[in-house]
C-alpha positions as CSV (number, residue, x, y, z in Angstrom):
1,X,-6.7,11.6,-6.3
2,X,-9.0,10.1,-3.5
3,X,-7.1,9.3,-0.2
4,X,-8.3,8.2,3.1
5,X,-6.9,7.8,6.6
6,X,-5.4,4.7,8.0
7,X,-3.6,4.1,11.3
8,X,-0.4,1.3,10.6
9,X,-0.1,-1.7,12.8
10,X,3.5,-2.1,12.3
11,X,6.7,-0.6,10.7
12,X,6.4,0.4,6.8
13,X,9.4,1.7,5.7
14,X,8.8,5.0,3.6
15,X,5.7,5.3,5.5
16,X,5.8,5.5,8.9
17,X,5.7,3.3,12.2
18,X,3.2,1.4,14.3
19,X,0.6,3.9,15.7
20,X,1.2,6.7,13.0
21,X,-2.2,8.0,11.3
22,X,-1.2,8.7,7.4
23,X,-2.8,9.8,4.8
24,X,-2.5,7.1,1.6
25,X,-4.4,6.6,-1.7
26,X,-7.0,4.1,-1.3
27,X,-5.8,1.3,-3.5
28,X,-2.7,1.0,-1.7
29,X,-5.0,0.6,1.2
30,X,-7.7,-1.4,0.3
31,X,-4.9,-3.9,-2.1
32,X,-2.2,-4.1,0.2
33,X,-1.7,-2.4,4.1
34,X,-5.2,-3.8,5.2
35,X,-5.3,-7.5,3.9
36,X,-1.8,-7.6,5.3
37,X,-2.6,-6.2,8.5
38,X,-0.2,-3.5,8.5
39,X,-3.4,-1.2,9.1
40,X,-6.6,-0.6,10.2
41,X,-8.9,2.3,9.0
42,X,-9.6,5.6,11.0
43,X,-12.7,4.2,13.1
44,X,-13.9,5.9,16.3
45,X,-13.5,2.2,17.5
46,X,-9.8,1.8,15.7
47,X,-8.9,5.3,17.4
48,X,-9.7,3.9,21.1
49,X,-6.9,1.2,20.4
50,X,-4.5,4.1,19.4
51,X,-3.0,4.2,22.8
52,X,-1.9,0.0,22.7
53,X,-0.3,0.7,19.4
54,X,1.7,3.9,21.2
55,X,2.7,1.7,23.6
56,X,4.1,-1.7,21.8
57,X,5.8,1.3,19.7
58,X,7.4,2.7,22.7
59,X,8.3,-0.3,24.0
60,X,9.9,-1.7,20.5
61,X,11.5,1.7,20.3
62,X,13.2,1.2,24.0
63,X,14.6,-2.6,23.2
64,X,16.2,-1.4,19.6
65,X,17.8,1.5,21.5
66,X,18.8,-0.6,24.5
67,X,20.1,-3.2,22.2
68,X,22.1,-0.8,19.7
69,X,23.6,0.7,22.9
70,X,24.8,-2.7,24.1
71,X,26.3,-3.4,20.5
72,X,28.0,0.2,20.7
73,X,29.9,-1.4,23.4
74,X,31.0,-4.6,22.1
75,X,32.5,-2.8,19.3
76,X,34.0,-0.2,21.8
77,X,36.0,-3.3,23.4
78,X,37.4,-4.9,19.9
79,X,40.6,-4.3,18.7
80,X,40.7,-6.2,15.3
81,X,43.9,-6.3,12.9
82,X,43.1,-6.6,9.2
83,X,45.8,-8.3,7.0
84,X,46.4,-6.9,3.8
85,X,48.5,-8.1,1.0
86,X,51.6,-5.1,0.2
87,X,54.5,-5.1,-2.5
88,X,58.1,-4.4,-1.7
89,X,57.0,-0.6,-1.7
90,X,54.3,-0.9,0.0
91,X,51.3,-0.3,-2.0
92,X,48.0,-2.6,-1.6
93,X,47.1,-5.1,-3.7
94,X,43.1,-5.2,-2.9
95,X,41.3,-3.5,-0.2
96,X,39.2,-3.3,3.1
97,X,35.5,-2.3,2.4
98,X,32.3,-2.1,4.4
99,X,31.5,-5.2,3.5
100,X,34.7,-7.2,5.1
101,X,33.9,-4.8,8.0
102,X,30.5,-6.1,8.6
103,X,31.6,-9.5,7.9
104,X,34.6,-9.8,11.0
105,X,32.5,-8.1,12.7
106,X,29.9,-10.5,12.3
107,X,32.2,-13.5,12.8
108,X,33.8,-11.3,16.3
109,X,30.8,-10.3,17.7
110,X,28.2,-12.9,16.3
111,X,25.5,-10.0,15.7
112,X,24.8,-8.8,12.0
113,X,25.1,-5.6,10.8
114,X,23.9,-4.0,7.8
115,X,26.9,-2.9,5.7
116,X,25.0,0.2,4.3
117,X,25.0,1.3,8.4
118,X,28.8,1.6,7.7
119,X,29.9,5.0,7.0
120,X,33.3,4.3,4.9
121,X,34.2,7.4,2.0
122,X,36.4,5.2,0.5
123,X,37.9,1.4,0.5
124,X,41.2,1.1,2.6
125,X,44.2,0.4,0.9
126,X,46.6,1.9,3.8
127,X,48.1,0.2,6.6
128,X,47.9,1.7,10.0
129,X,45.4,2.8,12.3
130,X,41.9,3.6,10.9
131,X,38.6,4.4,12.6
132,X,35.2,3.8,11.0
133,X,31.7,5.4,12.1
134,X,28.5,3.0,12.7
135,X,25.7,4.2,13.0
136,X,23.6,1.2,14.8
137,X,20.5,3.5,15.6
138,X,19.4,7.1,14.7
139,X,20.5,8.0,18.6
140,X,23.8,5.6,18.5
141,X,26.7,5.9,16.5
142,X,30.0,4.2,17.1
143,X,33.3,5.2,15.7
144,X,34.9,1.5,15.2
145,X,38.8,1.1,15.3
146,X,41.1,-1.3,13.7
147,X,44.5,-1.9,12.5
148,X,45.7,-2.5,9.1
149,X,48.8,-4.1,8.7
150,X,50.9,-6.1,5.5
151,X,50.3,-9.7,5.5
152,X,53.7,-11.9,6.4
153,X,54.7,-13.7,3.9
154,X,58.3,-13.8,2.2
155,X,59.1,-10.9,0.0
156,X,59.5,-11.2,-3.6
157,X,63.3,-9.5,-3.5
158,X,64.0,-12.5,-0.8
159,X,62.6,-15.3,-2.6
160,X,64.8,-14.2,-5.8
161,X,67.5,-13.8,-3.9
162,X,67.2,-17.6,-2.6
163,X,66.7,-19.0,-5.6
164,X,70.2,-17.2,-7.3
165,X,72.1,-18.3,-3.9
166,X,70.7,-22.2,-5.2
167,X,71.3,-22.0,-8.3
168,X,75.1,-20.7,-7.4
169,X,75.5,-23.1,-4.9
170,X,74.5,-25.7,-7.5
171,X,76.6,-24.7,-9.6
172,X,80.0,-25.1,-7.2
173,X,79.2,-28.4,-7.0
C-alpha cells in the first residue's frame, strides 16, 4: 500500500497532534488532511516551519492544562446535594448518572464537560455520600463529591393515613 509523510497542522483525533510527522496512505492525504489544511507534506521547506508548529502545540498544550487545573478547583469547592425520589423503605425510584452529573455541573459551574470524562461504574440509586472521578485532562483528575439524599415530600403511609382520619371525621358528623 503506498504511504507518504505528512506533518499535521492541527489536532486529528486517532492520528496525532499539531507538529507530529506520520506516516498515512496517500488518498487520505491527498482527498482529505491537505485540502483541509490539517497538513502539509514533508518538504525541506515544510520541515523549517516544524519548530512554529512545536511551539503553538506547546503553547495550546499549556492553556488546556492550565485551564483543566483551574476547573479541578471549582469542582474541589462544590458541595452539591442530589434529590432522589425513595419509597417508605428506602429504595430509589430512578437514578443519578454521568449524564445528570455533567449537567448540574454545567448549570453550577457554567463550563461543559464531556460526560464520557466521567468515570461512574454504575448509576446511583443510594443515598449518602458519594465521590466521582473526572478526569478533565490526561495529567488532571478530580475526584468529585456530592450528597444524595430522598426527596421531601409526604409519605405514602402519611397521606393514607390523612385521608382515613377524613373520611372518619366525616363520618361523626
Amino acid at each position: 500500500m503506498p504511504s507518504t509523510e505528512i506533518i499535521l497542522t492541527e489536532n486529528v483525533p486517532g492520528l496525532g497532534a499539531e507538529a507530529d510527522v506520520v506516516k498515512v496512505r496517500r488518498g487520505y492525504a491527498r482527498n482529505y488532511l491537505l485540502p483541509r489544511g490539517k497538513a502539509y507534506e514533508v518538504t525541506p521547506a515544510t520541515l523549517r516551519q516544524l519548530d512554529n508548529l512545536k511551539k503553538k502545540r506547546a503553547e495550546r498544550e499549556a492553556s488546556e492544562l492550565n485551564e483543566a487545573e483551574e476547573l479541578a478547583r471549582r469542582i474541589n469547592k462544590l458541595r452539591i446535594v442530589f434529590k432522589l425520589e425513595t419509597g417508605e423503605t428506602g429504595k430509589a425510584f430512578g437514578s443519578i448518572t454521568a449524564h445528570d452529573i455533567v449537567t448540574r455541573l454545567k448549570n453550577e459551574i457554567g463550563h461543559e464537560i464531556d460526560r464520557h470524562k466521567v468515570h461512574l461504574e454504575h448509576p446511583i440509586k443510594t443515598t449518602g455520600e458519594h465521590e466521582v472521578q473526572i478526569k478533565l485532562h490526561h495529567d488532571v483528575t478530580v475526584t468529585f463529591r456530592f450528597d444524595v439524599r430522598s426527596a421531601d415530600g409526604p409519605k405514602p403511609e402519611m397521606v393514607a393515613a390523612e385521608t382515613t382520619k377524613a373520611r372518619t371525621d366525616k363520618k361523626r358528623k
